[in-house]
C-alpha positions as a Markdown table, in Angstrom:
| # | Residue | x | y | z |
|---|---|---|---|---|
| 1 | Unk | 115.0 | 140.3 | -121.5 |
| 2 | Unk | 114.2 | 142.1 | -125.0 |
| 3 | Unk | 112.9 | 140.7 | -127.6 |
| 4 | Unk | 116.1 | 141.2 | -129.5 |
| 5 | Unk | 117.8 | 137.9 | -128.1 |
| 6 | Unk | 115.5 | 135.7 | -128.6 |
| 7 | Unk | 115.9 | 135.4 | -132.4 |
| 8 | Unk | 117.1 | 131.6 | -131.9 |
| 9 | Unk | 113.4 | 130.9 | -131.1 |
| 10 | Unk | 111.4 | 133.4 | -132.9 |
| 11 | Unk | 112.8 | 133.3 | -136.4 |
| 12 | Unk | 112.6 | 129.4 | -136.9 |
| 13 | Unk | 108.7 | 130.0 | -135.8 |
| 14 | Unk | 108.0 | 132.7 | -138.0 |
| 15 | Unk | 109.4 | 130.7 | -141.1 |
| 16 | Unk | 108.0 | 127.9 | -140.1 |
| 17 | Unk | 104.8 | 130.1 | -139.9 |
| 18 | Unk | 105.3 | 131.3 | -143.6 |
| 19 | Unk | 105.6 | 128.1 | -144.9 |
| 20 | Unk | 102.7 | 127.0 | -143.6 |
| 21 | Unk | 100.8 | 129.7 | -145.1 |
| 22 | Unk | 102.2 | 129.1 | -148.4 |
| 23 | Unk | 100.8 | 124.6 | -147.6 |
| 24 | Unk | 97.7 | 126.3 | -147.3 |
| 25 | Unk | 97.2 | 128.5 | -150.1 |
| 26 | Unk | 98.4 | 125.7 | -152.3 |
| 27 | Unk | 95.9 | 123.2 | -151.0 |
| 28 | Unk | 93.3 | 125.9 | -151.8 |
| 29 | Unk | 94.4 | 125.9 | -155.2 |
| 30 | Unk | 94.3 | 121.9 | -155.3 |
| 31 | Unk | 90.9 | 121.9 | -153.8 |
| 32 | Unk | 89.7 | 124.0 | -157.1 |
| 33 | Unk | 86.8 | 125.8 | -154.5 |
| 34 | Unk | 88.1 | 128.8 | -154.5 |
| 35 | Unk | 91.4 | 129.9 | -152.8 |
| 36 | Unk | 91.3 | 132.8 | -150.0 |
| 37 | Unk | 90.4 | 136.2 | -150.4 |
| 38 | Unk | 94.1 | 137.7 | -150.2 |
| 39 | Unk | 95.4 | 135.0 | -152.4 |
| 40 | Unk | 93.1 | 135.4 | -155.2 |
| 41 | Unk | 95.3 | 138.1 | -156.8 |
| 42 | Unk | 98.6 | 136.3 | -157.0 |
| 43 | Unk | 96.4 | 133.1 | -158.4 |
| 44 | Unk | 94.7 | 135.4 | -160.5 |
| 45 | Unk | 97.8 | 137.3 | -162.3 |
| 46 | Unk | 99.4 | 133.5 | -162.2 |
| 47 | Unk | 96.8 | 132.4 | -164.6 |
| 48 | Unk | 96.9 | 135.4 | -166.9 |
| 49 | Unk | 101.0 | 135.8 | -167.4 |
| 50 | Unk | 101.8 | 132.2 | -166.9 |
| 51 | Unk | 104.2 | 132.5 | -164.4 |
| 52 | Unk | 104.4 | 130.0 | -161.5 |
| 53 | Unk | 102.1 | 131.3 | -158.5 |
| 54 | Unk | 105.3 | 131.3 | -156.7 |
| 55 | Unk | 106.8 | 134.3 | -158.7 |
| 56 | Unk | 103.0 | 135.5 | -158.9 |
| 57 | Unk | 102.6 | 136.1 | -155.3 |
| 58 | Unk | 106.4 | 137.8 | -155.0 |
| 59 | Unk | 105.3 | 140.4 | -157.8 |
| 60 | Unk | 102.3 | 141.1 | -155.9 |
| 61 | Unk | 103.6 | 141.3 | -152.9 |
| 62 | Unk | 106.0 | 143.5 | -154.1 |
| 63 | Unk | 103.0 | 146.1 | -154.9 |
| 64 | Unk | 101.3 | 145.7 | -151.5 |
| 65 | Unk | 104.7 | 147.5 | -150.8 |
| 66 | Unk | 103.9 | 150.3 | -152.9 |
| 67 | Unk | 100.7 | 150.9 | -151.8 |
| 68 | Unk | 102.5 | 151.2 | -147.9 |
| 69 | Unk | 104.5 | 153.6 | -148.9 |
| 70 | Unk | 101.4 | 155.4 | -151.1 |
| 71 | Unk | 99.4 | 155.2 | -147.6 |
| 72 | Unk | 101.6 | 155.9 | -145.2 |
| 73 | Unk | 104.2 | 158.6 | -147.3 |
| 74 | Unk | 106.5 | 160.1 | -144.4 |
| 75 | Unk | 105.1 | 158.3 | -142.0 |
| 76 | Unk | 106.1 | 154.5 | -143.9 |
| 77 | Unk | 109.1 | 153.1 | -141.9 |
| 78 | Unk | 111.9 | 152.2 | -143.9 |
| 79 | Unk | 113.0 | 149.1 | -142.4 |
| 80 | Unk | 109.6 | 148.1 | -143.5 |
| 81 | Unk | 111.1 | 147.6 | -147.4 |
| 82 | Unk | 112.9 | 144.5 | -145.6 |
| 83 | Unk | 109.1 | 143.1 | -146.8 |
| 84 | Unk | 110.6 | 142.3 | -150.2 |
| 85 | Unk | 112.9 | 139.9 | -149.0 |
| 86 | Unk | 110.0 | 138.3 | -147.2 |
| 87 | Unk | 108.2 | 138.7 | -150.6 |
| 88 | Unk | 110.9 | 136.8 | -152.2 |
| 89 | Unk | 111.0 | 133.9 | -149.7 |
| 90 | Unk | 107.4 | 133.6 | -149.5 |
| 91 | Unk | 107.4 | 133.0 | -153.1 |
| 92 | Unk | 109.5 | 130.6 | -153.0 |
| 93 | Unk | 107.9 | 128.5 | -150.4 |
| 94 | Unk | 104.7 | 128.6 | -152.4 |
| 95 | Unk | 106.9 | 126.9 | -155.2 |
| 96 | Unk | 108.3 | 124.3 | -152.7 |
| 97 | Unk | 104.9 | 123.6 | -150.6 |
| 98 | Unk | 103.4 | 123.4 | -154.0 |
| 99 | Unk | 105.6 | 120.5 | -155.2 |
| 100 | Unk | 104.4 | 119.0 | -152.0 |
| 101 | Unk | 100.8 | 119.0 | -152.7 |
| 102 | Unk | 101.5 | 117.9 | -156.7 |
| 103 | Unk | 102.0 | 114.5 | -154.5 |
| 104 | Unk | 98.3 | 114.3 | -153.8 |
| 105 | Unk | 95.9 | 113.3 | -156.1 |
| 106 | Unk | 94.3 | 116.2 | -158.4 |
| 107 | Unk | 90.9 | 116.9 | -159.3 |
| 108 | Unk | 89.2 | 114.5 | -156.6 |
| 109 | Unk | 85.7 | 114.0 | -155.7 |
| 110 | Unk | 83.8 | 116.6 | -154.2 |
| 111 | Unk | 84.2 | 115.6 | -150.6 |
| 112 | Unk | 88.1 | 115.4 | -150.9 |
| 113 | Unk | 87.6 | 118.7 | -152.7 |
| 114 | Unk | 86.1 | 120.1 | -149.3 |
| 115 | Unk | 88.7 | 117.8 | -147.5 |
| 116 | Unk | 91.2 | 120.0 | -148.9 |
| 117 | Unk | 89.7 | 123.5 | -148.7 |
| 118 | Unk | 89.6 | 122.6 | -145.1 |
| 119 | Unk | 92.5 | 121.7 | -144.7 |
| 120 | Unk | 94.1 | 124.6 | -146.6 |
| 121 | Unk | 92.0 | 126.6 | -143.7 |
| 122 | Unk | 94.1 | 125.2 | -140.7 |
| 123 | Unk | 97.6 | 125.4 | -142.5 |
| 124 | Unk | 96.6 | 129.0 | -143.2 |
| 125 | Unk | 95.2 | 129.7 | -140.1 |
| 126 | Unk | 98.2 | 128.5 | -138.1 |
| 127 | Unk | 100.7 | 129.8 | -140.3 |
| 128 | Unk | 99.8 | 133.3 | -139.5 |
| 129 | Unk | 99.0 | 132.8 | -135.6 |
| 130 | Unk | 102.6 | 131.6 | -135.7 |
| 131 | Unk | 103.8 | 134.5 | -138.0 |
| 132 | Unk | 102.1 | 137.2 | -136.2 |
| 133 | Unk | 103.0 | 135.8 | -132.3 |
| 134 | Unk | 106.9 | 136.1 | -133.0 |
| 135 | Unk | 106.4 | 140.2 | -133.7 |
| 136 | Unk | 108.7 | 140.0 | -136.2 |
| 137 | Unk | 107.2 | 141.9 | -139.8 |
| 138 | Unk | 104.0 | 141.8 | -140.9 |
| 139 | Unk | 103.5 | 140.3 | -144.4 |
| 140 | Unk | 103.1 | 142.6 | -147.3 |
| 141 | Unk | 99.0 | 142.1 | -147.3 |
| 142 | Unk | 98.9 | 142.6 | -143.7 |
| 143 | Unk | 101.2 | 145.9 | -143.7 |
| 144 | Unk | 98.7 | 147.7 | -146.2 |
| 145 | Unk | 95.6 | 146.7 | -144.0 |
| 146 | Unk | 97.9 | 148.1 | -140.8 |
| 147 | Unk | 98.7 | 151.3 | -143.1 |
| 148 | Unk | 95.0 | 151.6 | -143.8 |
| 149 | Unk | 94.2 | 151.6 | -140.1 |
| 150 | Unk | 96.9 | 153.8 | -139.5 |
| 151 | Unk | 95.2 | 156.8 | -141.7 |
| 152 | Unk | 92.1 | 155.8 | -140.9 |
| 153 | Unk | 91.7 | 155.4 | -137.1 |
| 154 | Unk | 90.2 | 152.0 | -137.6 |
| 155 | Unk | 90.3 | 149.1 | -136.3 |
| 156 | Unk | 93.1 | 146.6 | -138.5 |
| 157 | Unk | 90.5 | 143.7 | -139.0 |
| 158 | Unk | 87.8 | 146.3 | -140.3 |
| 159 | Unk | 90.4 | 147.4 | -142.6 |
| 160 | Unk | 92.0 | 144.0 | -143.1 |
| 161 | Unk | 88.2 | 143.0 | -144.1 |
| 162 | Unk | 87.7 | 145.7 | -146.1 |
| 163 | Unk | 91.3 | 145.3 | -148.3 |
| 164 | Unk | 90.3 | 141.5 | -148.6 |
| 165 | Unk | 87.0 | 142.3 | -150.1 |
| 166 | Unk | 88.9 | 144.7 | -152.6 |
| 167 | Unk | 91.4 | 142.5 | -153.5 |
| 168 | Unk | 88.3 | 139.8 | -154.7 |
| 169 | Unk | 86.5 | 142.6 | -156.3 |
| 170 | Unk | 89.9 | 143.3 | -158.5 |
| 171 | Unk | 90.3 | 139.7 | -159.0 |
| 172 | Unk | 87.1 | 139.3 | -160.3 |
| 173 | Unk | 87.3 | 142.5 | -162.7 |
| 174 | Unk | 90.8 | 140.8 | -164.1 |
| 175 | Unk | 89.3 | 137.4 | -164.1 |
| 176 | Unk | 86.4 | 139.0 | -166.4 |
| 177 | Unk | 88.6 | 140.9 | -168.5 |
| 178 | Unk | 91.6 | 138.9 | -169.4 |
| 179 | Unk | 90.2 | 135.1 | -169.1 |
| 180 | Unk | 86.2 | 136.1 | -169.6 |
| 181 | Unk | 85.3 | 133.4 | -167.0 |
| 182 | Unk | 85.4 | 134.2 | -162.8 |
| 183 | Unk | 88.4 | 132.0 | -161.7 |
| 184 | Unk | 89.7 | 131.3 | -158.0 |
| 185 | Unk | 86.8 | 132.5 | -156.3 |
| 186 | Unk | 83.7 | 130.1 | -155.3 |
| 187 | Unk | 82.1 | 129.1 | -152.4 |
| 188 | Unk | 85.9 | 128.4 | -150.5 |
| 189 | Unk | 86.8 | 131.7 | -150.9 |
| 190 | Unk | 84.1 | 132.8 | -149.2 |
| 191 | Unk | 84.1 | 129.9 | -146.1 |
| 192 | Unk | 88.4 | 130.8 | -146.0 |
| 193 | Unk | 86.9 | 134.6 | -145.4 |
| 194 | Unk | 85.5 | 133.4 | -141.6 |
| 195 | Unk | 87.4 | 129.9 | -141.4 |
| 196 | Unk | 90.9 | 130.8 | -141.4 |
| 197 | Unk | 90.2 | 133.7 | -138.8 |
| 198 | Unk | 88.4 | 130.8 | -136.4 |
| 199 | Unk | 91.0 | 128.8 | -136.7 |
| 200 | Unk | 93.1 | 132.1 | -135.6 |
| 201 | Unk | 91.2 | 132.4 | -132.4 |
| 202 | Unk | 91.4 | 128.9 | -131.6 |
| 203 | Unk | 95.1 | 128.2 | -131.2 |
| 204 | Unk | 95.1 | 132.1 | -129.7 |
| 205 | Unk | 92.9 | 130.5 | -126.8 |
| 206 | Unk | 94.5 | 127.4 | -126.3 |
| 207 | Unk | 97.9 | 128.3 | -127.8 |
| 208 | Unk | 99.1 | 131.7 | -127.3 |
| 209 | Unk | 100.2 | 131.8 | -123.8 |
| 210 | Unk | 102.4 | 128.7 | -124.0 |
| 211 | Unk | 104.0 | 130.3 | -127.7 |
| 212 | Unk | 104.7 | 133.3 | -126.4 |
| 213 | Unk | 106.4 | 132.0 | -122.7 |
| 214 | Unk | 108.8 | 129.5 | -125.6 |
| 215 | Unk | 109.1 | 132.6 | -127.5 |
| 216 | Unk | 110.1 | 135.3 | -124.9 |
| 217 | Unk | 110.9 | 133.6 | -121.4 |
């Protein structure tokens, strides 16, 4: 059977994937160690225009767009600008999942800090496992790093490593330049860089082959 008639199955698990994402990245923000590598932009550009980081991360994922389409020229696949819808709703999660964690309490001691950096790690980290098994669309950060590999001939999680280091050394030149202080990167940002992809692997080995029998049987 194609993949094509299972939507009833895989779209509920891809949102459900996104929004998951969007617990963890705002978690990461309440932790105040340092969000992600790939989420450092949106938090970044949040801080200097003032906007919520919902809005922040739709605007910026709206640019990893461009850049596809810079990459990739004739090659970019149209059906791929369906990415700014997912911009949209993605930013709007991170606006919902973000009144959620409001609830907890702010500015903690350090152990809850790392309490909440780790768990920010597992929502991420399943959020995308869940994302990525239902084959639907890559995410607008994820699309660039699969452009890059495209060009390139390498391997997507060289190139995925290699945008994410990018995007923290542009975060840390804005950081500089428009709030003279380093914000949203510390010593989380750089456990998230290894910890999210572990937790990746781990519901791949012990999770996958059940997923994707609910998914496509």
């Amino acid at each position: 059977m194609s993949k094509s008639k299972h939507w009833g199955r895989r779209l509920p698990v891809y949102l459900i994937g996104m929004f998951l994402m969007t617990v963890g990245v705002n978690l990461s923000v309440l932790s105040g160690l340092g969000v992600s590598p790939i989420d450092t932009i949106p938090y970044i550009v949040s801080l200097i225009s003032g906007q919520s980081l919902g809005l922040s991360s739709t605007l910026v994922f709206s640019v990893y767009i461009v850049l596809q389409i810079l990459i990739l020229r004739r090659k970019f696949q149209w059906k791929n600008l369906l990415q700014i819808v997912l911009s949209i709703l993605f930013g709007w999660f991170v606006n919902v999942s973000g009144a959620l964690t409001s609830l907890l309490p702010a500015d903690p001691v350090y152990p809850i800090k790392f309490l909440y950096m780790l768990l920010s790690m597992g929502f991420l980290g399943t959020g995308i496992f869940l994302y990525v098994t239902t084959d639907i669309m890559s995410m607008p950060a994820d699309g660039v790093s699969l452009a890059l590999a495209e060009v390139t001939g390498k391997p997507m999680s060289t190139c995925k490593i290699f945008f994410d280091w990018t995007v923290v050394a542009l975060t840390v030149v804005l950081s500089l330049t428009q709030l003279h202080n380093i914000s949203g990167i510390r010593e989380g940002t750089f456990i998230a860089a290894f910890g999210v992809g572990m937790c990746i692997r781990f519901w791949e080995r012990h999770l996958a082959d059940p997923l994707h029998r609910f998914l496509f049987s």
